[in-house]
C-alpha positions in Angstrom: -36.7 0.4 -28.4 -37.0 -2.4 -26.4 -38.8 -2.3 -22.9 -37.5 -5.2 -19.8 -38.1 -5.4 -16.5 -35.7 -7.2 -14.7 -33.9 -8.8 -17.4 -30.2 -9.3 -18.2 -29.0 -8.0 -21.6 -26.0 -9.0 -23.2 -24.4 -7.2 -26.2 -21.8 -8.5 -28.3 -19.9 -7.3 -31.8 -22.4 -4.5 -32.0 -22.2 -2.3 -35.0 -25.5 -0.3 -34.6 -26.8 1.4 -31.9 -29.3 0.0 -29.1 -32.0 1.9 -27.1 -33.2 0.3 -24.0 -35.5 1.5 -21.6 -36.3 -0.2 -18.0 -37.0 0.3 -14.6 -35.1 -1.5 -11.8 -33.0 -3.6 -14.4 -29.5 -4.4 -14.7 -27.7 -4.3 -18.0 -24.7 -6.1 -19.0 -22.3 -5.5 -22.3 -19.4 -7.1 -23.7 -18.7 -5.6 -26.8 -15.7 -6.4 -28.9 -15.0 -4.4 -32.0 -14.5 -1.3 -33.7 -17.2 1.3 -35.3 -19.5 0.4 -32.5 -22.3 2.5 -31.6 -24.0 1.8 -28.5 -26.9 4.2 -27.1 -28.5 2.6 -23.6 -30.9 4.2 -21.5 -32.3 3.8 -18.2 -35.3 5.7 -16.5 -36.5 4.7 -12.7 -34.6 4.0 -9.5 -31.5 1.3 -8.7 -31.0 0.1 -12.0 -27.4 -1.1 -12.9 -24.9 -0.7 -16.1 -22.8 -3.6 -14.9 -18.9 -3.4 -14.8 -15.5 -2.8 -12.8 -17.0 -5.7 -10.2 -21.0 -4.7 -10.3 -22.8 -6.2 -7.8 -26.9 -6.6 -6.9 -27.1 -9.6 -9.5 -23.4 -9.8 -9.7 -22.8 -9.1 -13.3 -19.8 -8.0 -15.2 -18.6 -6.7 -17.4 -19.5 -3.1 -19.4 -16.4 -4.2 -21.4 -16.0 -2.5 -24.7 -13.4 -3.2 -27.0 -12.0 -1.2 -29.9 -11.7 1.5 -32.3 -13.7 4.6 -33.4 -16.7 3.5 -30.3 -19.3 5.8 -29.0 -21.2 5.3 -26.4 -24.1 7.3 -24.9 -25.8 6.7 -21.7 -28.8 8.2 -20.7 -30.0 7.5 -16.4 -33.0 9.3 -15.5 -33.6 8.5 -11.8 -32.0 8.2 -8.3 -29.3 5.6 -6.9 -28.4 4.4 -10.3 -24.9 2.9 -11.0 -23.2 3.1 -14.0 -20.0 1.3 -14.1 -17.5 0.5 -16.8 -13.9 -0.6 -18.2 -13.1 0.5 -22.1 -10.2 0.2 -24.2 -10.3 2.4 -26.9 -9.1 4.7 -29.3 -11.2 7.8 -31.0 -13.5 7.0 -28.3 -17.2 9.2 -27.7 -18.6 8.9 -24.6 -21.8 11.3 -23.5 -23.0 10.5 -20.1 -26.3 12.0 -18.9 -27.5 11.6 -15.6 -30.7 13.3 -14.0 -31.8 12.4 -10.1 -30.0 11.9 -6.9 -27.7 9.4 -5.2 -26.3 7.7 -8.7 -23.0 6.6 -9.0 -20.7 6.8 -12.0 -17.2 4.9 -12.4 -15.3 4.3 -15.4 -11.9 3.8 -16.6 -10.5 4.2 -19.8 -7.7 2.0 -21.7 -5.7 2.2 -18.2 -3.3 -1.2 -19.9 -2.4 1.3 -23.1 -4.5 -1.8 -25.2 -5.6 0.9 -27.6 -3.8 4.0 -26.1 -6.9 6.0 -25.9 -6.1 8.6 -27.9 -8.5 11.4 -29.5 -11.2 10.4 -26.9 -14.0 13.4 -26.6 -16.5 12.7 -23.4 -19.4 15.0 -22.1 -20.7 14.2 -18.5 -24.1 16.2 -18.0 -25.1 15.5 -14.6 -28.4 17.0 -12.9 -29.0 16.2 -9.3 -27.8 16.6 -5.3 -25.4 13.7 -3.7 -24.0 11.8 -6.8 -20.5 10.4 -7.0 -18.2 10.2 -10.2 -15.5 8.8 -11.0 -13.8 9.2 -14.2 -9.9 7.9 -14.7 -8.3 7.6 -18.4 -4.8 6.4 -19.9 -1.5 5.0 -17.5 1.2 6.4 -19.1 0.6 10.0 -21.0 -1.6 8.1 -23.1 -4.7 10.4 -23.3 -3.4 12.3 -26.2 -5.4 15.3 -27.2 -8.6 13.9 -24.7 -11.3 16.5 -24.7 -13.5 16.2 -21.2 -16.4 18.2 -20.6 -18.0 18.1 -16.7 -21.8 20.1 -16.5 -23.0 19.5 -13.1 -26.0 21.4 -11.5 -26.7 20.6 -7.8 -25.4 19.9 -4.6 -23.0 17.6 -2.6 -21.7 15.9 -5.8 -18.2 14.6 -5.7 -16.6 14.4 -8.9 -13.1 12.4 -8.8 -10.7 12.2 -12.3 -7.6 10.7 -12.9 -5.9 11.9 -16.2 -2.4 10.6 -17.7 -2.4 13.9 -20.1 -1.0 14.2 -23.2 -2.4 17.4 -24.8 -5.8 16.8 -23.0 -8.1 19.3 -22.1 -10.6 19.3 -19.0 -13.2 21.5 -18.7 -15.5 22.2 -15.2 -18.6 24.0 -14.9 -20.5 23.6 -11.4 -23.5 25.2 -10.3 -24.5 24.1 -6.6 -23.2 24.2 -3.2 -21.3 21.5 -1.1 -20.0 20.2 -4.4 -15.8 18.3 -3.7 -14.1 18.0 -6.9 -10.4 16.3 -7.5 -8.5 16.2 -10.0 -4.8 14.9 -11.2 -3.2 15.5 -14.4 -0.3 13.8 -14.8 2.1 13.3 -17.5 5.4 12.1 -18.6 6.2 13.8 -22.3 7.2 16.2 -24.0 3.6 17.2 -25.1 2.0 16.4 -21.8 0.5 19.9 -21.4 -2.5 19.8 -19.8 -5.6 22.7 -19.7 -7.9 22.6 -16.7 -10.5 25.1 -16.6 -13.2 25.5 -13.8 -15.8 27.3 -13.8 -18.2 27.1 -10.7 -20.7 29.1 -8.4 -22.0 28.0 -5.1 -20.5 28.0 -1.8 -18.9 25.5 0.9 -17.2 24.2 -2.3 -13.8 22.1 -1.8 -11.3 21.2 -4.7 -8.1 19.3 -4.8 -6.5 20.0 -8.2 -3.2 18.5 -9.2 -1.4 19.0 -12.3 1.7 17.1 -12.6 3.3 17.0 -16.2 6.7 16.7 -16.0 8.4 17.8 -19.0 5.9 20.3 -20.4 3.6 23.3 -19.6 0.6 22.8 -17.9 -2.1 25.7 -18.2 -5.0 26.3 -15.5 -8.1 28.5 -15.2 -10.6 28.8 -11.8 -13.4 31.3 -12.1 -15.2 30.3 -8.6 -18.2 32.4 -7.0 -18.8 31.1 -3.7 -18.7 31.9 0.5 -16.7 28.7 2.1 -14.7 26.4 1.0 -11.0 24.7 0.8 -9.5 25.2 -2.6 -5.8 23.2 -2.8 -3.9 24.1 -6.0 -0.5 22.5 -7.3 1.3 22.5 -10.3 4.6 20.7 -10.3 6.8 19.7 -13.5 9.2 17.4 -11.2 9.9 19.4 -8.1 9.1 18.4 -4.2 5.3 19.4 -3.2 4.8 20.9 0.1 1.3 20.0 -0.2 -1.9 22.1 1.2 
């Protein structure tokens, strides 16, 4: 457990995991390897897990690569900013965020370095007015991904951008106001993709896409609501009207 305020931490070739806890900080990893457990948490308001660009301080990257990684994130507070590129296969990722106003964007092996395959991820978010972004694999390269969304709250917007290859995505939402959108895509013969939401709360809107071309796609929507746009397409290579 290590305690900074204001400091920039770099990680490299890490093997073991790391606990950090700060206040207003901004955290930077590189981490090159496989086996890697990493464990980083953050508790106050506009701290910064660097990445895809950052900004504030300017850093860059969260950059991990390799093999067999987990990594679990832990933001207690409000207008926090996780950001992050990984290449990986077998990858965990556990992402749990508590507070308003945070941001969340990562993207997984999108160059097919590793072909992030077998990747399990959990996003536990608690709050009102966050904004996530999650996007893995280019080409039907997320083979057998298992994605877990928990949100609880209001006007959240959850984004995710999946090439599937046997993956499965599972929703829940509690809270009104909450825009979701979603697109599975996929170019195999074991594409098949399973989307399943599972939400209550009203003036809800969803854009859900999936798009596997040469395999079945399977979807489930149990929604509980008053308001709300729901858009739903499945296409396996035809021409979409569109909503």
């Amino acid at each position: 457990m290590k305690q900074i305020h204001r400091n920039l931490l770099v990680i490299v070739g890490i093997v073991a995991s790391t606990f950090i806890w700060s206040a207003d900080n901004e955290i930077y990893v590189d981490q090159a390897g496989s086996s890697a457990s990493i464990d980083i948490e953050q508790l106050g308001i506009s701290n910064l897990i660097g990445g895809l660009s950052s900004s504030a301080g300017s850093l860059t990257p969260l950059d991990l690569d390799g093999a067999s990684m987990t990594l679990d994130i832990n933001m207690i507070g409000s207008t926090n900013k996780f950001f992050g590129d990984i290449y990986a296969d077998s990858f965990v990722g556990d992402y749990n965020f508590t507070g308003s106003s945070n941001t969340f964007t990562i993207q997984v092996d999108p160059s097919n370095t590793y072909g992030g395959d077998s990747s399990n991820q959990q996003v536990d978010v608690t709050g009102a007015s966050n904004t996530f972004v999650l996007n893995q694999g280019t080409s039907a390269l997320a083979a057998t991904l298992d994605l877990d969304w928990v949100i609880q709250g209001s006007n959240n917007t959850i984004t995710s951008n999946i090439n599937i290859d046997g993956a499965t995505n599972y929703v829940d939402i509690d809270g009104s106001d909450n825009t979701l959108t979603y697109t599975g895509s996929g170019v195999t013969a074991s594409a098949g993709g399973y989307f399943w939401l599972d939400q209550t709360g009203g003036s809800r809107t969803f854009n859900i896409q999936q798009l596997s071309t040469q395999d079945n796609d399977y979807l489930k929507i149990i929604s509980v609501g008053s308001n709300g746009t729901l858009c739903i397409i499945q296409n396996d290579q035809g021409s979409s009207l569109g909503c």
